[in-house]
N, C-alpha and C positions, 0 to 999 in steps of 0.2 A: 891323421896318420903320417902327415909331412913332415911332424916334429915342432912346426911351428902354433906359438898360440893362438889358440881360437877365442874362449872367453877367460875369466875372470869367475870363480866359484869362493863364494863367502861360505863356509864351514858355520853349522852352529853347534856349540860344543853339548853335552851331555844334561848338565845344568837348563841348556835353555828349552831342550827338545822338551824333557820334563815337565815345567813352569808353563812352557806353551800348549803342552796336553793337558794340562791342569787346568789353566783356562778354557780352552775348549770343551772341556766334560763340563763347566761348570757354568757353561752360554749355551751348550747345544736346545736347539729347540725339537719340535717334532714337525716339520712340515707335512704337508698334505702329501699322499702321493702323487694326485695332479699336478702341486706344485714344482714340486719334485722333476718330472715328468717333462713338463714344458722348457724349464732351465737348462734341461740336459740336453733336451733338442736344438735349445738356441747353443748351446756352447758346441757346438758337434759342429753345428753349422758354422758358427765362428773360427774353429778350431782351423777348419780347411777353408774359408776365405780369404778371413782379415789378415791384418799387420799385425803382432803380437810381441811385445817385449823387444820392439825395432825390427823383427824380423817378417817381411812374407811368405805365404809357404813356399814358395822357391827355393827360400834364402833357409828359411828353415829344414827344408829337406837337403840342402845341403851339409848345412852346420852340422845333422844329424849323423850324414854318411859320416863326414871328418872324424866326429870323436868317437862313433860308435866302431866304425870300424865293417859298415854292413853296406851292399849297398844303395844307392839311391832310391831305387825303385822300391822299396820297403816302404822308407817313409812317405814317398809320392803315393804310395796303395794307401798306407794308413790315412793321411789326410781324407780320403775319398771314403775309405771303411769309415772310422769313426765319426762322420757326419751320418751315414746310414746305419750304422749300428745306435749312435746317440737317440736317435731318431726313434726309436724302437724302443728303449731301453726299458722304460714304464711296464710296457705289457711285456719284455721278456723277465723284468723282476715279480712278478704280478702271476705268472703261468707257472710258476718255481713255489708257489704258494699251493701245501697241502689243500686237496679240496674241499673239506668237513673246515678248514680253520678261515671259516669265513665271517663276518658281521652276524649272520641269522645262526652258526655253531653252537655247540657247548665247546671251540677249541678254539682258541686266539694265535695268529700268526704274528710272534713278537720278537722283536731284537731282544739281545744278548746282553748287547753293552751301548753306548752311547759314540763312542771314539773309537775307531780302525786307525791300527798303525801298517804302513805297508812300505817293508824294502824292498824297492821296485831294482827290477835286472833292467842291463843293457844290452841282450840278446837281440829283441828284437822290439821297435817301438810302436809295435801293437797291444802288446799285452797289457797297457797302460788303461784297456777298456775293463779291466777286472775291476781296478777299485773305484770307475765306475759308476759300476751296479750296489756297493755298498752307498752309495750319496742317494741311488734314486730307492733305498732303502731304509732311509732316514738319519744315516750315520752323518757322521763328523770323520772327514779323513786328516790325517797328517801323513806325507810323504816322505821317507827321504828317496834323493832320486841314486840311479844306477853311477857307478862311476864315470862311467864311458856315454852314460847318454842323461844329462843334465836339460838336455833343452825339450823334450818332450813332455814332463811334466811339469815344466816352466810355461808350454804355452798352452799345456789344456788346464792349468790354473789360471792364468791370462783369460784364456773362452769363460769359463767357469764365472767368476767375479765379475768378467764382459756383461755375460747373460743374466745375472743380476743372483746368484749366489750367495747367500749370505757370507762375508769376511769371515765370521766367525765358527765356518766351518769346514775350511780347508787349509791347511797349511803347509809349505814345503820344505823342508827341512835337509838340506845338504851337510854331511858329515862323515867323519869313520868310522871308522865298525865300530866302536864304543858307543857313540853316538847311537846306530844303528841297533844294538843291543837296550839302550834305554829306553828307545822308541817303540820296541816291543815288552818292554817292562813297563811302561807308563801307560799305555793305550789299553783300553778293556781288551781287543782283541787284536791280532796280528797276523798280517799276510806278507806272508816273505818267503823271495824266491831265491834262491842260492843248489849250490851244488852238493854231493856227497856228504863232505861234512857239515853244511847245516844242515841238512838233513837230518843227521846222527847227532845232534846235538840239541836239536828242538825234537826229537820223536817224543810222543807221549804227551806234551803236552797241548791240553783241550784248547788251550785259549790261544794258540797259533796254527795257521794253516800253512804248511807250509807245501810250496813249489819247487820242484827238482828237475832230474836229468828228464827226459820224457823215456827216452830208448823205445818211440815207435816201430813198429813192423809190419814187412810186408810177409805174407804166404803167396806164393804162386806153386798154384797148382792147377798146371794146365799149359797149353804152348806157349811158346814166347815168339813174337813177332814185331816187328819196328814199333805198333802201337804201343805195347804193351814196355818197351824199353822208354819210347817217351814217355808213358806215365810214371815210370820208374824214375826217370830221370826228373821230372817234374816234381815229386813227392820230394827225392834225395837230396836234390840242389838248390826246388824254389826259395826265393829270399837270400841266396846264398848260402842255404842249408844253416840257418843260424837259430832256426825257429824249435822249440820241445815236440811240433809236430813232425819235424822231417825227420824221412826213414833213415835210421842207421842201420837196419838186420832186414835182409831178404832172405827167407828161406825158400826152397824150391823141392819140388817133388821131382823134377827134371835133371837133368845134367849141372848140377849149381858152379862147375870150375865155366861150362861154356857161357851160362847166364854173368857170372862174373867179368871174364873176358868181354862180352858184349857190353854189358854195362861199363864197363872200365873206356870202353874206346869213346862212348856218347859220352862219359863225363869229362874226359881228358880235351874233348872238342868245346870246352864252355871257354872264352876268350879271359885271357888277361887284361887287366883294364882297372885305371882308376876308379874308387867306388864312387866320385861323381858321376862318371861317364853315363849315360843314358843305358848303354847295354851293359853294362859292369853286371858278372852274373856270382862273385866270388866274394866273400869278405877280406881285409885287410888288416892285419896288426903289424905290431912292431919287431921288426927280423928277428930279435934275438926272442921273443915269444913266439913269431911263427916256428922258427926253428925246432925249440920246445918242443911244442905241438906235432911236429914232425916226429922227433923223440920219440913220443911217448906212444903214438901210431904203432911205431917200429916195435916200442916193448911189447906194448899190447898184443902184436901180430904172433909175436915168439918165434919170428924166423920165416913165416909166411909172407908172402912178397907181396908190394903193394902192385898192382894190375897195372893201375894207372900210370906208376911213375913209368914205366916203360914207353907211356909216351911221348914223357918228357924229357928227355935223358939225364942229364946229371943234377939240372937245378932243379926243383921242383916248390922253391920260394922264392916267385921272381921279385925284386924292388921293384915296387908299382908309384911307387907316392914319396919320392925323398928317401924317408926313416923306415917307411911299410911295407910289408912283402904279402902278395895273394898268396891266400890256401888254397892253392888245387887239389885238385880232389884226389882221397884216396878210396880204393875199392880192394878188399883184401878176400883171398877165397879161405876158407877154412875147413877142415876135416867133420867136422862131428856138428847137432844139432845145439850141443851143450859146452859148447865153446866159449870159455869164462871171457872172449873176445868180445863176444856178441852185447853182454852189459856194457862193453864200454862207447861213451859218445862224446863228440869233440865237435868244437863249435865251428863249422865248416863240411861241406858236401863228404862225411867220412861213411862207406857201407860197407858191412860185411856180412858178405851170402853165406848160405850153409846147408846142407844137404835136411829132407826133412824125407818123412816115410810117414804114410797114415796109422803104422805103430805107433809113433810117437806119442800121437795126440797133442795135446791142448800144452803140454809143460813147456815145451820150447819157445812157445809164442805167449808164454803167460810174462808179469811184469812190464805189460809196455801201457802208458800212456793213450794210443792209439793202435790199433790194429787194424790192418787191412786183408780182407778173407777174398782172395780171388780164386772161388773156389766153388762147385758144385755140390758142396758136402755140407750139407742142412745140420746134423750131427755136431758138426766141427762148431759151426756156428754156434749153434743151441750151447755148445760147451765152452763158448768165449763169451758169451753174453751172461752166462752164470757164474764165470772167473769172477772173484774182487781184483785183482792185481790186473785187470783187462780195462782201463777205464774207459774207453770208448771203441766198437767195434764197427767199420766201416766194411759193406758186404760189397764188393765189386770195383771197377772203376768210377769214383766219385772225385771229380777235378774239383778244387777248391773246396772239399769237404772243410774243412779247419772255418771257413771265413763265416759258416750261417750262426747266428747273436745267438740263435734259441738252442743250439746243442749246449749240453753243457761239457765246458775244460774238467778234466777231472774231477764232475759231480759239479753243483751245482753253489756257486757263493754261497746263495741264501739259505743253503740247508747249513753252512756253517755262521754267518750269522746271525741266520733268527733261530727259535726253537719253537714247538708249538705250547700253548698251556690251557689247562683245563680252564674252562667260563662257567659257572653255573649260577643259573639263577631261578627262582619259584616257577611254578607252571599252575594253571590255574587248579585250584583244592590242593594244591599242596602246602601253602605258606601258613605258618601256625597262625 
């Protein structure tokens, strides 16, 4: 975010991403799950030790803040997550497996396709553990990486090939969106995260999954007290609120302009700081982006004021890095439960509360990625847990819910790329 260059990224153009998934479908073997299993644990373990591609992970969780723009402390967690999640990975693909679609079944738990294509974001560089669970699934991945975050999937391909990998089942693939576009044309299946309009432009079809805005939420309904602001604060800003888990929408059964106000002041107290600095708690981009991003807050609010900036006074993009300006947070209060506000989310600590009533029910809090029910209403719950548009429903204060391998992100990989299918075979008196 200094403006100054970090590395050197080789593009592979359209032609080669192609030619190289061609190959790959046409070498993929079938490893063992065992096999599987073990490689992934050594690469997890690699991942957060070694040296990798000249970098250690010092050096890499730096490199990481630089271009992603997030800070430090992200990828300093991920190094330590993904050796514990790698570690696991076998039995969390393995638990994702229908129970009937086993060896002794009439129902086989089988892949789809052979090669996974996945355009990985630069959000946050954890997410890097989805595709994964498609390798200890038997796939063939090919990568292309995030714009802003090149070195992460550089060095868990590095662990990967370390831990003894077959070559010929992973590939990385840096490119443009053309590029990116044939990577999901050439691959049996495809995992690609992007915004709004990928979204509306992959909808429908079966053989991409795709990853969007998250637009989690909280419900409070019940007091609010200092604890219950740091958890708020904790959900809204951890990682520097960059992650599809962190809340963007609190609704509240309480006074939602005072829950506002109070939130607004906790967030406005999170330090400006280079995103190497060890307490950096804010992401960084380039002024004339953060700016933007400020923008479009403001359009979104429609005249509703941001809480926060009152803390700040006038500047509220400070140059932190050279070229880069931190997001401080914004906290905006809004009239109604059904505040076309409330869908929107910006990559940085951005929240907006809104008043909620137990009339309302389950539709205000429908559409989010994650949900949090801080609430004594069994009812409510029952009616989030049977929402589709509710993918995950979290009941109370649960700190670091997001980090456990065995929940699933928005449903479970494996149900997208395996399927089950029918096995049969004679039983005794019955074979002609």
């Amino acid at each position: 975010m200094t403006g100054a260059p970090l590395a050197t990224v080789h593009e592979a153009p359209a032609l080669l991403t192609r030619l190289t998934v061609k190959r790959m479908r046409a070498t993929a073997g079938t490893p063992s799950a065992r096999e599987s299993a073990a490689v992934l644990a050594e690469a997890g373990r690699r991942f957060a030790k070694d040296t990798l591609a000249g970098l250690g992970p010092e050096e890499y969780a730096e490199a990481q803040a630089l271009a992603s723009g997030v800070p430090v402390r992200a990828a300093r967690r991920t190094l330590a997550r993904l050796e514990q999640d790698a570690a696991v990975l076998g039995d969390v693909v393995a638990r994702q497996r229908p129970a009937d679609a086993g060896d002794s079944g009439r129902s086989r738990w089988s892949r789809r396709g052979r090669v996974l294509g996945v355009v990985a974001p630069s959000n946050h560089p954890g997410t890097h553990t989805a595709w994964l669970q498609a390798l200890a699934l038997g796939y063939s991945v090919a990568v292309r990486p995030g714009a802003r975050d090149p070195f992460t999937p550089q060095r868990l391909v590095h662990a990967l090939l370390d831990a003894g990998l077959e070559p010929g089942r992973i590939s990385l693939l840096a490119g443009p969106h053309a590029a990116a576009d044939s990577l999901t044309e050439a691959a049996d299946l495809g995992l690609v995260y992007g915004g709004e309009s990928t979204v509306a432009r992959l909808r429908g079809n079966d053989r991409v999954l795709v990853r969007g805005p998250g637009r989690s939420k909280i419900l409070v309904d019940g007091p609010v007290d200092d604890a219950l602001l740091d958890h708020l604060v904790a959900e809204t800003a951890g990682d520097g609120g960059v992650r599809c888990t962190n809340t963007t929408a609190v609704l509240t059964s309480g006074d939602h302009r005072a829950l506002a106000e109070a939130l607004a002041g906790r967030l406005a107290a999170l330090p400006v700081l280079p995103v190497t600095h060890a307490d950096a708690a804010l992401p960084v981009r380039p002024a004339a982006e953060a700016h933007a991003l400020r923008a479009a807050v403001a359009k979104a609010a429609g005249g509703a004021p941001d809480l926060a900036q009152r803390h700040y006074g006038a500047e509220t993009t400070p140059v932190v890095d050279g070229e880069g300006a931190a997001l401080r947070p914004a906290v905006v209060a809004v009239d109604r439960p059904d505040h076309p506000a409330l869908a929107a989310e910006f990559p940085f600590p951005c929240v907006w509360v809104a008043p909620w009533r137990p009339g309302d029910g389950i539709a205000p809090l429908a559409g989010s990625l994650a949900l949090t029910l801080l609430t004594e209403d069994a009812r409510l719950v029952d009616a989030a847990l049977g929402d589709p548009t509710i993918r995950t429903v979290v009941h109370g204060r649960v700190p670091g819910w997001w980090q456990d391998p065995y929940l699933p992100h928005d449903g479970y990989i494996g149900q997208f790329l395996n399927e089950v299918r029918g096995y049969a075979v004679p039983v005794d008196g019955e074979q002609e």
